[in-house]
C-alpha positions as CSV (number, residue, x, y, z in Angstrom):
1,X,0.0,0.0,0.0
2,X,1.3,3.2,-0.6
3,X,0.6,6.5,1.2
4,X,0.9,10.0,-0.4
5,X,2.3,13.1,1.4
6,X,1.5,16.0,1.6
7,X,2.9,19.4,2.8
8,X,0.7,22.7,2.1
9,X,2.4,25.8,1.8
10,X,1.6,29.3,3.5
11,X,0.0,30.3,-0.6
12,X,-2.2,27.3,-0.2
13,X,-0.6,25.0,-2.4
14,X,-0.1,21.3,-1.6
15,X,3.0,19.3,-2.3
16,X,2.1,15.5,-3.1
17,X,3.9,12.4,-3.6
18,X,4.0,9.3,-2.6
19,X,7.8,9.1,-1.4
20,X,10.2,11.5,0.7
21,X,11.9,12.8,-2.6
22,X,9.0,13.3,-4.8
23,X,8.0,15.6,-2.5
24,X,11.6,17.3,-2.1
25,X,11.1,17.7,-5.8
26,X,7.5,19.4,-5.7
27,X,8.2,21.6,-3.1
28,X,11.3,23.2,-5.0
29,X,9.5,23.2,-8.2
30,X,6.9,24.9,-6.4
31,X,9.1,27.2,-4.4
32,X,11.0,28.4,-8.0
33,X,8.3,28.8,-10.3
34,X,5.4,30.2,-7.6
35,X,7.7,31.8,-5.2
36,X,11.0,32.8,-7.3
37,X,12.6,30.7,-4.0
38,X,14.9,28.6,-5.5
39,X,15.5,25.8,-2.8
40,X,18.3,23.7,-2.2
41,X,18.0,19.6,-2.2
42,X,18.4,20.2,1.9
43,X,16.5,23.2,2.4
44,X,13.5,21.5,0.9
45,X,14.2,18.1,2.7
46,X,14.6,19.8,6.2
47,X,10.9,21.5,5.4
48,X,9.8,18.2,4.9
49,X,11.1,17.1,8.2
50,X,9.3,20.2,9.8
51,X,5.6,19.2,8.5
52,X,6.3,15.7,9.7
53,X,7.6,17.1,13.3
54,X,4.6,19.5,12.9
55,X,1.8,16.1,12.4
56,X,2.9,14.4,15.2
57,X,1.0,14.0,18.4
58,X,1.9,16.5,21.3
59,X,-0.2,14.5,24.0
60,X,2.7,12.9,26.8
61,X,2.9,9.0,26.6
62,X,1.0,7.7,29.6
63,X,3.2,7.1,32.7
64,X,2.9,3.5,34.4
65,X,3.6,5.4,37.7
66,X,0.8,5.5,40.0
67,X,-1.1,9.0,40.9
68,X,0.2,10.6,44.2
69,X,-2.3,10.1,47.1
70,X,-3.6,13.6,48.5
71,X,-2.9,13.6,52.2
């Protein structure tokens, strides 16, 4: 199965592919021709990494400790 990603930008466009370097690709294509942003092969990548850091849950893991007893 594959999964598509997707990053939107700030303009409203959204980047789509199905693997990390298609979308490294559409988001400096994008960048170039809508933005006159030319963006390096890292500079791209690392706002890949951002959306991804961005989608993941900000809720603390569940601690096995048990809850301090009011006295």
């Amino acid at each position: 199965m594959r999964v598509e990603a997707v990053i939107t930008c700030e303009c409203g466009f959204e980047a789509r592919a199905e693997d990390e370097e298609g979308l490294v690709a559409e988001i400096r294509r994008h960048a170039a021709e809508a933005h006159f942003m030319p963006l390096s092969h890292e500079e791209a990548l690392l706002l890949v990494f951002r959306a991804e850091l961005a989608a993941q849950p900000t809720t603390p893991p569940e601690t096995t400790d048990p809850p301090e007893e009011e006295k």
